[in-house]
CHARMM-style PDB file with segment names, atoms N, HN, CA, C and O in Angstrom:
ATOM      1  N   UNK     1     -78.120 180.561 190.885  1.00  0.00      PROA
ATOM      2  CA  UNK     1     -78.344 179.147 190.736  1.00  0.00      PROA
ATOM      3  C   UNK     1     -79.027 178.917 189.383  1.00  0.00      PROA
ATOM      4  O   UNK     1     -79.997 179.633 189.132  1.00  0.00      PROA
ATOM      5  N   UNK     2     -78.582 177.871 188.348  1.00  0.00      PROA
ATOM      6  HN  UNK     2     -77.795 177.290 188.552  1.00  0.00      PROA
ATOM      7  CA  UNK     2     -79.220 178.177 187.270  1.00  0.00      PROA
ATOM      8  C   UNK     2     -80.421 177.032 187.291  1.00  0.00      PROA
ATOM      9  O   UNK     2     -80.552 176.152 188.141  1.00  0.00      PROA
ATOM     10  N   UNK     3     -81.004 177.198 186.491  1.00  0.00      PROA
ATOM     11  HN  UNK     3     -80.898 177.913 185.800  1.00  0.00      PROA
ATOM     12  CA  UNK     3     -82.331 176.509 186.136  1.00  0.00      PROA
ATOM     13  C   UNK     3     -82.701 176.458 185.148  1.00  0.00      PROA
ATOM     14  O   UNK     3     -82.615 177.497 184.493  1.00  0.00      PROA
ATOM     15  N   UNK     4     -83.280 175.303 184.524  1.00  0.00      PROA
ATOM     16  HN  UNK     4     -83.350 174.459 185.056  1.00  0.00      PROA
ATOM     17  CA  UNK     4     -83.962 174.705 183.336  1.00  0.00      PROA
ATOM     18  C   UNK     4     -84.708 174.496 183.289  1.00  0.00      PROA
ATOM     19  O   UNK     4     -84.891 173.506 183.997  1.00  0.00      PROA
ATOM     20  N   UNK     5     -85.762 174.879 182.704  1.00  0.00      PROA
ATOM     21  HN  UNK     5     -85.613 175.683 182.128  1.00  0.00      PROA
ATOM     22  CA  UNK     5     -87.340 174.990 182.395  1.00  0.00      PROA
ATOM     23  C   UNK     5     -87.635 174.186 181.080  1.00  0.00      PROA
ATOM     24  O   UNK     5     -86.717 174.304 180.268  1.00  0.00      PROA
ATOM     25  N   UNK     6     -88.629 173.436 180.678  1.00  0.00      PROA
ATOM     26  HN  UNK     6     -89.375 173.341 181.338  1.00  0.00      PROA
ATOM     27  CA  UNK     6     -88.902 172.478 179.797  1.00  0.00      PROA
ATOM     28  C   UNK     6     -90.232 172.501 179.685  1.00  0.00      PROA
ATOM     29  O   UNK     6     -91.017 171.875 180.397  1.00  0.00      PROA
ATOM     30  N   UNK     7     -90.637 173.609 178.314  1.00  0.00      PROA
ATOM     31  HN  UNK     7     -89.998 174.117 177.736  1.00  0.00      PROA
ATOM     32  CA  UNK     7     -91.773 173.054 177.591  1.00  0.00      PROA
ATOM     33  C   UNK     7     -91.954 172.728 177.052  1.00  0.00      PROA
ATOM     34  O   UNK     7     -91.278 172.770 176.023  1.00  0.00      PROA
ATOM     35  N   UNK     8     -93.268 171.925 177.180  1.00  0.00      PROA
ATOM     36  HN  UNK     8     -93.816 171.891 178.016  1.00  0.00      PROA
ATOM     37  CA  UNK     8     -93.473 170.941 176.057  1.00  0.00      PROA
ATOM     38  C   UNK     8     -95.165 171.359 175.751  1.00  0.00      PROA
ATOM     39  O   UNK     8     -95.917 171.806 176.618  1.00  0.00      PROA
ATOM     40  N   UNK     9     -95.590 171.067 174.151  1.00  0.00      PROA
ATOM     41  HN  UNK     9     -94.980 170.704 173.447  1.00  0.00      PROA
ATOM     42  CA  UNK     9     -96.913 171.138 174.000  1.00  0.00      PROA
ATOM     43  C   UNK     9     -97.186 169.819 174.560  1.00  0.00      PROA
ATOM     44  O   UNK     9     -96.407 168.878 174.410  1.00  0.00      PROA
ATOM     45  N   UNK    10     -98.460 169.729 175.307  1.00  0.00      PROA
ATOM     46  HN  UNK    10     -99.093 170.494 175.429  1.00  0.00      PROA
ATOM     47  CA  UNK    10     -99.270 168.173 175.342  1.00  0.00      PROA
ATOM     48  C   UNK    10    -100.781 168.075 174.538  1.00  0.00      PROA
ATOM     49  O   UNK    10    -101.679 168.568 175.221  1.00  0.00      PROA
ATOM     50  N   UNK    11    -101.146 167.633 173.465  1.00  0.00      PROA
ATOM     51  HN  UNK    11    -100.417 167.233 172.910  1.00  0.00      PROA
ATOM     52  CA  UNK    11    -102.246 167.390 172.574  1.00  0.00      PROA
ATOM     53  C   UNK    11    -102.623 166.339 173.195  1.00  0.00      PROA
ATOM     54  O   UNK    11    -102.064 165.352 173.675  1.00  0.00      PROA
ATOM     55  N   UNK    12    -103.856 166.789 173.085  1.00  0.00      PROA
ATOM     56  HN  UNK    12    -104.310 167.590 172.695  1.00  0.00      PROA
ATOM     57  CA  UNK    12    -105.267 165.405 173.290  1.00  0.00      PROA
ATOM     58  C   UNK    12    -106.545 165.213 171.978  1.00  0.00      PROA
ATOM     59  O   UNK    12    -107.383 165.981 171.507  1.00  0.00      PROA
ATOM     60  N   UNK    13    -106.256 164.123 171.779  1.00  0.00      PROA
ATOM     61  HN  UNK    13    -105.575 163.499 172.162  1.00  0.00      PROA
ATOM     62  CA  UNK    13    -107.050 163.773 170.391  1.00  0.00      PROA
ATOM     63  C   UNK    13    -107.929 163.059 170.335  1.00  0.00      PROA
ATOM     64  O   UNK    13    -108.707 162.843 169.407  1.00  0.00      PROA
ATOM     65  N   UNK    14    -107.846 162.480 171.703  1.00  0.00      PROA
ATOM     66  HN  UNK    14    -107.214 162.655 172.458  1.00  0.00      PROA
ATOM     67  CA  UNK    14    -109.059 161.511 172.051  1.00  0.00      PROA
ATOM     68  C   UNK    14    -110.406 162.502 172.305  1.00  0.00      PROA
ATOM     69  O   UNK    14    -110.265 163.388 173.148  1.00  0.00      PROA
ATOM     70  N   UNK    15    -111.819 162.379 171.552  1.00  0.00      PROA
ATOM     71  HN  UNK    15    -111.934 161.659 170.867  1.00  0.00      PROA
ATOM     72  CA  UNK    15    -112.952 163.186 172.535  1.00  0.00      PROA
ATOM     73  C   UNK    15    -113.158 163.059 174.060  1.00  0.00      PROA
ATOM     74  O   UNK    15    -113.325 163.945 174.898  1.00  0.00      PROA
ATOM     75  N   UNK    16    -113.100 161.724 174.191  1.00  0.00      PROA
ATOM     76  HN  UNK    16    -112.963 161.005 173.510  1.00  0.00      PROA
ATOM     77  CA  UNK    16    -113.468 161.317 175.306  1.00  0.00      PROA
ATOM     78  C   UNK    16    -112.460 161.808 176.319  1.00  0.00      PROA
ATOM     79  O   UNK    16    -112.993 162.290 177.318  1.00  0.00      PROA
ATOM     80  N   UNK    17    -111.316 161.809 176.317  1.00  0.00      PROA
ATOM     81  HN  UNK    17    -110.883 161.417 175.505  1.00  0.00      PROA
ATOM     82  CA  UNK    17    -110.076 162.242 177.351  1.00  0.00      PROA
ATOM     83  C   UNK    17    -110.317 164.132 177.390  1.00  0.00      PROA
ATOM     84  O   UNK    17    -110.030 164.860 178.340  1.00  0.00      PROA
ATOM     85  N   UNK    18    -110.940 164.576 176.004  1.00  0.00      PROA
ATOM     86  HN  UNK    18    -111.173 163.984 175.232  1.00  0.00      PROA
ATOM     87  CA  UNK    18    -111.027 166.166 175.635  1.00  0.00      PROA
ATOM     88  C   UNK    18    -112.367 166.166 176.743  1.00  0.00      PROA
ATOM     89  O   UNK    18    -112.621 167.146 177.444  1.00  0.00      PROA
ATOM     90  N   UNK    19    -112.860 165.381 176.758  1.00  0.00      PROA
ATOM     91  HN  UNK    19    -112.654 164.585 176.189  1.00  0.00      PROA
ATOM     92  CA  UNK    19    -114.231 165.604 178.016  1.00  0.00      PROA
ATOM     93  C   UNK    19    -113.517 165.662 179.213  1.00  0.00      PROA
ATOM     94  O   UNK    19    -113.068 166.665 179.767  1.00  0.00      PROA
ATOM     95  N   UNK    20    -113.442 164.296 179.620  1.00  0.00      PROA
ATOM     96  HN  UNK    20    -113.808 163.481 179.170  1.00  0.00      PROA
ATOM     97  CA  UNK    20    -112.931 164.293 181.192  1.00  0.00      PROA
ATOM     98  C   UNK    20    -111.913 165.653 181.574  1.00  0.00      PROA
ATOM     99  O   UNK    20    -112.082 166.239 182.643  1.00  0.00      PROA
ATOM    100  N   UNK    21    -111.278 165.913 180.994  1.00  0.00      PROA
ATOM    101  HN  UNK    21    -111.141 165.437 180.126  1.00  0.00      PROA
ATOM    102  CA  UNK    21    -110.048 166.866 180.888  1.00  0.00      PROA
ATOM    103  C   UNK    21    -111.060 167.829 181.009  1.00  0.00      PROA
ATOM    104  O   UNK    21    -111.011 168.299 182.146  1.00  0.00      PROA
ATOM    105  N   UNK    22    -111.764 168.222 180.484  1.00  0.00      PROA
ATOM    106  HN  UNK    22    -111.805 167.841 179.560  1.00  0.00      PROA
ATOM    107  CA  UNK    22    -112.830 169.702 180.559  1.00  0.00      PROA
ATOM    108  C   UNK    22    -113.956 169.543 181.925  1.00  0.00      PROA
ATOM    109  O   UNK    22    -114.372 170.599 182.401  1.00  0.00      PROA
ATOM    110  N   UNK    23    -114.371 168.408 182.452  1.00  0.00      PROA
ATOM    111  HN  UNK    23    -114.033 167.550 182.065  1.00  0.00      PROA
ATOM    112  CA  UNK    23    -115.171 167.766 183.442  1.00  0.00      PROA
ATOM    113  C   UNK    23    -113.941 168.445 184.640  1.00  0.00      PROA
ATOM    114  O   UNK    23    -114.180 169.516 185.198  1.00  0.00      PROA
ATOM    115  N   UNK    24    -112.907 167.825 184.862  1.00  0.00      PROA
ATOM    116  HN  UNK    24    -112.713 166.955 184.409  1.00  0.00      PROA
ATOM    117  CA  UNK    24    -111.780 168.112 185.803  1.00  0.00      PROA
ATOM    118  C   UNK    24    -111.332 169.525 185.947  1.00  0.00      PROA
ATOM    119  O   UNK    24    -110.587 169.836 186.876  1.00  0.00      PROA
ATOM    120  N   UNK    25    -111.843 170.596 184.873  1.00  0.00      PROA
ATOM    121  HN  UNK    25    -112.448 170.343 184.118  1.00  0.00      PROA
ATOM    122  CA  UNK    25    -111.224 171.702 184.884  1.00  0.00      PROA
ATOM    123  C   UNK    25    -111.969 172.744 185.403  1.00  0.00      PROA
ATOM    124  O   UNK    25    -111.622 173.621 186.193  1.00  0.00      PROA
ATOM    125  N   UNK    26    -113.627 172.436 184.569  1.00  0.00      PROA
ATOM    126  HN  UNK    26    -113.909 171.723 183.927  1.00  0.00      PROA
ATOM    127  CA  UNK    26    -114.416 173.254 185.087  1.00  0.00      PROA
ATOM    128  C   UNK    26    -115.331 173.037 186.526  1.00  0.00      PROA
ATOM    129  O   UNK    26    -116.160 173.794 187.031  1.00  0.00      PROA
ATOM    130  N   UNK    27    -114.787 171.548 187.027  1.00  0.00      PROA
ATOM    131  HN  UNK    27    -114.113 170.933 186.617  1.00  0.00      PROA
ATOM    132  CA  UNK    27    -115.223 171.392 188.341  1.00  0.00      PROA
ATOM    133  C   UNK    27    -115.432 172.432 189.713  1.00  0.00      PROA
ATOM    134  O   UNK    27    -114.583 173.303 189.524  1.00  0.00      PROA
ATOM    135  N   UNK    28    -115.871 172.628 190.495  1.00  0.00      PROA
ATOM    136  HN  UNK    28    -116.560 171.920 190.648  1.00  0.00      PROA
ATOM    137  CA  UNK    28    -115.540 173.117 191.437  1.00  0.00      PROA
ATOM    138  C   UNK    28    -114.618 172.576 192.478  1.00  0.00      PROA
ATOM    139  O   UNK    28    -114.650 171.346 192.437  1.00  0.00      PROA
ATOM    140  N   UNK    29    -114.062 172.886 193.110  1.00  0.00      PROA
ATOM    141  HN  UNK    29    -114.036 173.886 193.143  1.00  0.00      PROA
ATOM    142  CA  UNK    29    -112.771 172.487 193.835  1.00  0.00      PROA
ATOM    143  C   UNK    29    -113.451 172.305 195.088  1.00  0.00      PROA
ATOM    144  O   UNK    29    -114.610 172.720 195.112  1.00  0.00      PROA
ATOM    145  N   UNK    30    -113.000 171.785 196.122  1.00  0.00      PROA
ATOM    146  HN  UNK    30    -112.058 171.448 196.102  1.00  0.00      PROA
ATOM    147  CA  UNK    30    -113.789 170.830 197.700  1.00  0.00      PROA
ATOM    148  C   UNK    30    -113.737 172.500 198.173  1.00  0.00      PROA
ATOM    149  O   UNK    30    -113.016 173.415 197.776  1.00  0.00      PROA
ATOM    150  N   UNK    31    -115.159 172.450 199.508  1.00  0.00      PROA
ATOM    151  HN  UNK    31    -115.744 171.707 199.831  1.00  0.00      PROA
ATOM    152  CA  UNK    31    -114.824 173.238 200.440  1.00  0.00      PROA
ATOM    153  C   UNK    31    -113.317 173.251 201.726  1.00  0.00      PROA
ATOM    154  O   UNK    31    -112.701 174.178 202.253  1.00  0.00      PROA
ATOM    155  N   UNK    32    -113.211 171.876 201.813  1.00  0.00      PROA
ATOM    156  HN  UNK    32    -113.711 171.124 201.385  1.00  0.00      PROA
ATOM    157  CA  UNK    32    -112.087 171.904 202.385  1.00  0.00      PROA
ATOM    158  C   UNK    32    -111.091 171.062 202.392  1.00  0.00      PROA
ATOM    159  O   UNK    32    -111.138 170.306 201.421  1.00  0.00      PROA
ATOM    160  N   UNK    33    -110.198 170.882 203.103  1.00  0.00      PROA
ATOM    161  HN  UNK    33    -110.160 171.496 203.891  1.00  0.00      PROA
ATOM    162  CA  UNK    33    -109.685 169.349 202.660  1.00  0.00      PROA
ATOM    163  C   UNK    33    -110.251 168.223 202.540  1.00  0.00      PROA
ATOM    164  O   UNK    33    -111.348 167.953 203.029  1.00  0.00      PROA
ATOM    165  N   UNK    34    -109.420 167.314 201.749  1.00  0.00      PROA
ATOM    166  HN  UNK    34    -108.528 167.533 201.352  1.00  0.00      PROA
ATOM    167  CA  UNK    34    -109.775 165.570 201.946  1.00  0.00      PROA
ATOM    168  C   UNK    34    -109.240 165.507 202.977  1.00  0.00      PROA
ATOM    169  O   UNK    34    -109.657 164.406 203.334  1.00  0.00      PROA
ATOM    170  N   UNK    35    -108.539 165.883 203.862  1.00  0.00      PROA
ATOM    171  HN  UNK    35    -108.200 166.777 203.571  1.00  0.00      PROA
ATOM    172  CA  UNK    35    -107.604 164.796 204.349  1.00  0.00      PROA
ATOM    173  C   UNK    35    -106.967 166.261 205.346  1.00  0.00      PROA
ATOM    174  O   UNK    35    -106.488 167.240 204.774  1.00  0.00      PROA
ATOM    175  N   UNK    36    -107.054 166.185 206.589  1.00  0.00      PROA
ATOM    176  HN  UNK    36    -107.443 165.390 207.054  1.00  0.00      PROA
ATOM    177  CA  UNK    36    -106.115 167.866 207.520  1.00  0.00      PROA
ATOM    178  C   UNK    36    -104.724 167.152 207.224  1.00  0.00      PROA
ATOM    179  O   UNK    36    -104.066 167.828 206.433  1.00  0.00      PROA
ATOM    180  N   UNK    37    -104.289 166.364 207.495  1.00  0.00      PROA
ATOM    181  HN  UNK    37    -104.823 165.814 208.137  1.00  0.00      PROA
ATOM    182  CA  UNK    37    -102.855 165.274 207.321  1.00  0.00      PROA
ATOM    183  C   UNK    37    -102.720 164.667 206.458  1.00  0.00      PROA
ATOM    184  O   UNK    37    -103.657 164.696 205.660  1.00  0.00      PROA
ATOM    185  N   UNK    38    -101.761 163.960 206.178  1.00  0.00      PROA
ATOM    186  HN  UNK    38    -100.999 163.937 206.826  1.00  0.00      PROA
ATOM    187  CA  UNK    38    -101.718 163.361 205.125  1.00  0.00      PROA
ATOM    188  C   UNK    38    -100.891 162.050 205.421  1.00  0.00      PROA
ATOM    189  O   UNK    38    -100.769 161.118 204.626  1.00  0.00      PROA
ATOM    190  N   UNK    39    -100.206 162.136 206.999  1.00  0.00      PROA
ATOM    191  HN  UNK    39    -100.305 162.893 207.645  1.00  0.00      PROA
ATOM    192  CA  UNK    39     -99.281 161.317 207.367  1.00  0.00      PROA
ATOM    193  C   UNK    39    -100.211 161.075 209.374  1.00  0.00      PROA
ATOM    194  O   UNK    39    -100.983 161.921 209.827  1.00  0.00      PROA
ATOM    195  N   UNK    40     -99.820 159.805 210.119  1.00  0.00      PROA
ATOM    196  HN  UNK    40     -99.193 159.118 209.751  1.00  0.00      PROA
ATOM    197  CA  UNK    40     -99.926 159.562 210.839  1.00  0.00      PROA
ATOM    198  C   UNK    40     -98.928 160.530 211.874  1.00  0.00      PROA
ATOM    199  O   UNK    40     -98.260 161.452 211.406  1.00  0.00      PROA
ATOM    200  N   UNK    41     -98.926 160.271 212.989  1.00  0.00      PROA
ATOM    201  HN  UNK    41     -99.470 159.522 213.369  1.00  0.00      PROA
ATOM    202  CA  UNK    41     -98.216 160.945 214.331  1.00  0.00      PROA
ATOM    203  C   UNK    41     -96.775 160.135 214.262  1.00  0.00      PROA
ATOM    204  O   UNK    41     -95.583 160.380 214.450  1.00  0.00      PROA
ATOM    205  N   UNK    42     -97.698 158.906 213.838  1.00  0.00      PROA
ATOM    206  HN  UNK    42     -98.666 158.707 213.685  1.00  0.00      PROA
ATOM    207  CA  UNK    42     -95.869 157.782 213.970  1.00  0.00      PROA
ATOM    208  C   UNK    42     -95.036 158.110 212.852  1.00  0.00      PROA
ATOM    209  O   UNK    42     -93.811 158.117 212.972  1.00  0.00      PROA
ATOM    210  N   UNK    43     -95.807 158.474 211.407  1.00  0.00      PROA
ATOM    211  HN  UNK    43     -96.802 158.468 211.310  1.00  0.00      PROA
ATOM    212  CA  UNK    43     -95.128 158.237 210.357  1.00  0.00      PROA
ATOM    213  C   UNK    43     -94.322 159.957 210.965  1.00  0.00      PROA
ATOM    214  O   UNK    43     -93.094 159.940 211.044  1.00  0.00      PROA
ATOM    215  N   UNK    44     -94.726 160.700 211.177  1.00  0.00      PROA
ATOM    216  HN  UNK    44     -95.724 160.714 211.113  1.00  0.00      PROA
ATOM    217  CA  UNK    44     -94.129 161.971 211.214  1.00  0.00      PROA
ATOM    218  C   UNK    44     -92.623 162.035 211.999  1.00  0.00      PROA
ATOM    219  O   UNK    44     -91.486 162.398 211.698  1.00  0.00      PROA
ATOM    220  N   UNK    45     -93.308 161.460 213.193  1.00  0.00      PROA
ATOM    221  HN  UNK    45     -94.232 161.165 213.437  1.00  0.00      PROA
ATOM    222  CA  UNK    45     -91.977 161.148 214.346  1.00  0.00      PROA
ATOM    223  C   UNK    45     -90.969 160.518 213.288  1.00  0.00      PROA
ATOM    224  O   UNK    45     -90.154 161.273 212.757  1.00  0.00      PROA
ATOM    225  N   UNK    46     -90.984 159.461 213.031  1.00  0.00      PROA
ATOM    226  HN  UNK    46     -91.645 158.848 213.462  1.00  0.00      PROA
ATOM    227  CA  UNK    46     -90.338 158.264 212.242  1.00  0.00      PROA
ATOM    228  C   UNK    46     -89.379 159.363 210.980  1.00  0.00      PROA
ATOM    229  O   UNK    46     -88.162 159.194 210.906  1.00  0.00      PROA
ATOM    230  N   UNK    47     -90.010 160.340 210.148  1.00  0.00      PROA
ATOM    231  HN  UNK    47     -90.999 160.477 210.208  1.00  0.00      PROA
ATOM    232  CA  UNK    47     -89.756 161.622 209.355  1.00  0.00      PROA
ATOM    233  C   UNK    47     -89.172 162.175 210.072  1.00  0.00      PROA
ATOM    234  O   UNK    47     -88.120 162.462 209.500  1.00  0.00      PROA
ATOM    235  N   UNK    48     -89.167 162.686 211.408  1.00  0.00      PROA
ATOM    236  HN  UNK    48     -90.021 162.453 211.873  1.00  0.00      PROA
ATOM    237  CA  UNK    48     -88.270 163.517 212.078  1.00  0.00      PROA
ATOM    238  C   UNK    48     -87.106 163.182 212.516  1.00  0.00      PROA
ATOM    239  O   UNK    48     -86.171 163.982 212.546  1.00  0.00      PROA
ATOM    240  N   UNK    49     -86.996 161.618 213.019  1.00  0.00      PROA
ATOM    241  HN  UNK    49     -87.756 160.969 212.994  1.00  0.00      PROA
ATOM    242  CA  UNK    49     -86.126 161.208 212.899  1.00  0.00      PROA
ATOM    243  C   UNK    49     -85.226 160.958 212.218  1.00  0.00      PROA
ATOM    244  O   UNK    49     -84.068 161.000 212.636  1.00  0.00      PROA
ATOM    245  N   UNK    50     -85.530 160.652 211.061  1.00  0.00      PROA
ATOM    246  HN  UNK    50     -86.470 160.618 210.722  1.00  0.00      PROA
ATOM    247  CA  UNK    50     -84.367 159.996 209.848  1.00  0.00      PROA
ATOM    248  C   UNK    50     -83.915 161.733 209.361  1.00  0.00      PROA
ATOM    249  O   UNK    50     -82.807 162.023 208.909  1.00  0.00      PROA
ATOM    250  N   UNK    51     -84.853 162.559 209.543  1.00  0.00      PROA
ATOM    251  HN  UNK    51     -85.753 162.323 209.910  1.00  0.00      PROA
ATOM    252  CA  UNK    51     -84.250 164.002 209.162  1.00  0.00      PROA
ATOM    253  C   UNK    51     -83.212 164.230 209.527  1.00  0.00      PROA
ATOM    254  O   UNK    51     -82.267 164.609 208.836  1.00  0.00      PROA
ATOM    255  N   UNK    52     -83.239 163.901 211.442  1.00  0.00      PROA
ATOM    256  HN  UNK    52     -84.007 163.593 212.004  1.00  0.00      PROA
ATOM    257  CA  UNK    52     -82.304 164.256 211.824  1.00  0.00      PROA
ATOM    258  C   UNK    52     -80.848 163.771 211.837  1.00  0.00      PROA
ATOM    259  O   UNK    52     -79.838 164.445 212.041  1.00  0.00      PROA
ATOM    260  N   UNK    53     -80.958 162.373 211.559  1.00  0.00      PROA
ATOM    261  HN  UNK    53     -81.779 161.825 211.393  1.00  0.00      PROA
ATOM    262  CA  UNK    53     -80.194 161.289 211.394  1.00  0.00      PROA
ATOM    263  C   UNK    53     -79.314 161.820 210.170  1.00  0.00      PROA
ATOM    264  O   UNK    53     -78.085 161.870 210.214  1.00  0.00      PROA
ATOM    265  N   UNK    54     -80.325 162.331 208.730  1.00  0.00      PROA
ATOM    266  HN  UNK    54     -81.323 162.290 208.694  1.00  0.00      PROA
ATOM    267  CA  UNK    54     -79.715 162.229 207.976  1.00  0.00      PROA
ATOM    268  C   UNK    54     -78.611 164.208 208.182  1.00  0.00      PROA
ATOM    269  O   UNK    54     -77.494 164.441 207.721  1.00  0.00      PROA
ATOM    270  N   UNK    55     -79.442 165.115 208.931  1.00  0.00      PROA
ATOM    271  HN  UNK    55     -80.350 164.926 209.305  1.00  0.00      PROA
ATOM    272  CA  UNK    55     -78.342 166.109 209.344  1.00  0.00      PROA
ATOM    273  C   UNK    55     -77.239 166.147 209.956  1.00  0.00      PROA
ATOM    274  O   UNK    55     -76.295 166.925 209.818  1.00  0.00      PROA
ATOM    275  N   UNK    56     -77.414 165.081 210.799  1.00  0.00      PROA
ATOM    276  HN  UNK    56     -78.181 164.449 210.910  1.00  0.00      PROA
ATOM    277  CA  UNK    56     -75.947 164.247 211.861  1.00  0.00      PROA
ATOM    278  C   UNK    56     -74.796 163.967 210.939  1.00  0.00      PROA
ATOM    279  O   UNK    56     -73.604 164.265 211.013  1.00  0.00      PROA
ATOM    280  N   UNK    57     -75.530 163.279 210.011  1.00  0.00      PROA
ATOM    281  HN  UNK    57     -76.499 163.037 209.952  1.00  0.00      PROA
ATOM    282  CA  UNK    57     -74.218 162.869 208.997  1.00  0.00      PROA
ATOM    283  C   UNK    57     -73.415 163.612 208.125  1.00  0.00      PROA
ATOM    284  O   UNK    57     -72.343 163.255 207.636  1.00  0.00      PROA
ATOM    285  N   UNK    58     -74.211 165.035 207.909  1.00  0.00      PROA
ATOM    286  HN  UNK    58     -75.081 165.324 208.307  1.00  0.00      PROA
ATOM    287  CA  UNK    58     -74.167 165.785 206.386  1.00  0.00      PROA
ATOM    288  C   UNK    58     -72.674 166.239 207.016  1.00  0.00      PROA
ATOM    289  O   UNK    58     -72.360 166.204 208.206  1.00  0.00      PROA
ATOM    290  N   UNK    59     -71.835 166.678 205.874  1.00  0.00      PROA
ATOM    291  HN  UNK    59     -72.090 166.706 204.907  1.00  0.00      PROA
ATOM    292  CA  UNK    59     -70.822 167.012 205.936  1.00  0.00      PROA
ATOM    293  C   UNK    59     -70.459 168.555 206.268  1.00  0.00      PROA
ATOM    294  O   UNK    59     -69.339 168.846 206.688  1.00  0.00      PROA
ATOM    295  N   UNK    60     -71.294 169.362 206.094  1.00  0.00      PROA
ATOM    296  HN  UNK    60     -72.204 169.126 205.753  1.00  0.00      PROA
ATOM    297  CA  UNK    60     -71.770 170.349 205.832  1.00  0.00      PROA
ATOM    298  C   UNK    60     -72.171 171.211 207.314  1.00  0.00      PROA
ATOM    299  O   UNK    60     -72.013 172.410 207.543  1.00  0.00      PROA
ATOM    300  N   UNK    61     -72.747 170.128 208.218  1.00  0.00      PROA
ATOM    301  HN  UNK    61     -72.875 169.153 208.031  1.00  0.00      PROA
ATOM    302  CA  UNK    61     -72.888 170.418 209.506  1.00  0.00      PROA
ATOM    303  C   UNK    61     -71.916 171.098 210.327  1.00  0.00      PROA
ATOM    304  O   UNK    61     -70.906 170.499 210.697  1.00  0.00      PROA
ATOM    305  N   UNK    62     -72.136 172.313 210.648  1.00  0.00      PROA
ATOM    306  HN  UNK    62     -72.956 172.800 210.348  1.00  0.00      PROA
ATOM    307  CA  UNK    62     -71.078 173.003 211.664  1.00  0.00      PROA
ATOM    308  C   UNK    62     -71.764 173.037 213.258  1.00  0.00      PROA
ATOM    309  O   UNK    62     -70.946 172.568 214.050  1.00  0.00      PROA
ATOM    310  N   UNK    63     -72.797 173.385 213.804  1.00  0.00      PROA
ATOM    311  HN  UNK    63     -73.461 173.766 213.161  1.00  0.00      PROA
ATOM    312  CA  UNK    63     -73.513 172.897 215.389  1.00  0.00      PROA
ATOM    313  C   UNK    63     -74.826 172.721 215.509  1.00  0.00      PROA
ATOM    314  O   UNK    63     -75.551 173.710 215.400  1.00  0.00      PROA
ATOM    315  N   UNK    64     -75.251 171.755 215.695  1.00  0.00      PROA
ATOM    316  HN  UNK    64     -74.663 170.952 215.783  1.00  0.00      PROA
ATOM    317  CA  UNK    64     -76.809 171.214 215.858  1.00  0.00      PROA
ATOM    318  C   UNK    64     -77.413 171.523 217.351  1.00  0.00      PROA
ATOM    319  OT1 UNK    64     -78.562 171.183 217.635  1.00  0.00      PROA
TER     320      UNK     64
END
């Protein structure tokens, strides 16, 4: 499968952005999550559904 990779340099010239950017880096990272979820029970169901909805349709489908 091929793939394309794209680098790019990104420069920062501002001091002030060269701070925050160094504030954000050398931070320490949380003990644990923000957040165990990130989605409700409904929103998930609602996700499982249209998943499946959208596998029903795929063309590709041979037995569910």
């Amino acid at each position: 499968m091929p793939t394309n990779t794209f680098d790019r340099e990104i420069v920062i010239r501002d001091p002030e952005s060269v701070e925050k950017l160094f504030a954000v880096i050398s931070s320490d990272t949380p003990r644990r999550p923000l957040s165990e979820t990130s989605f409700t029970a409904a929103e998930r169901q609602e996700g499982e559904r249209l998943l499946k909805q959208c596998i029903l349709r795929s063309r590709r489908q041979k037995d569910v």
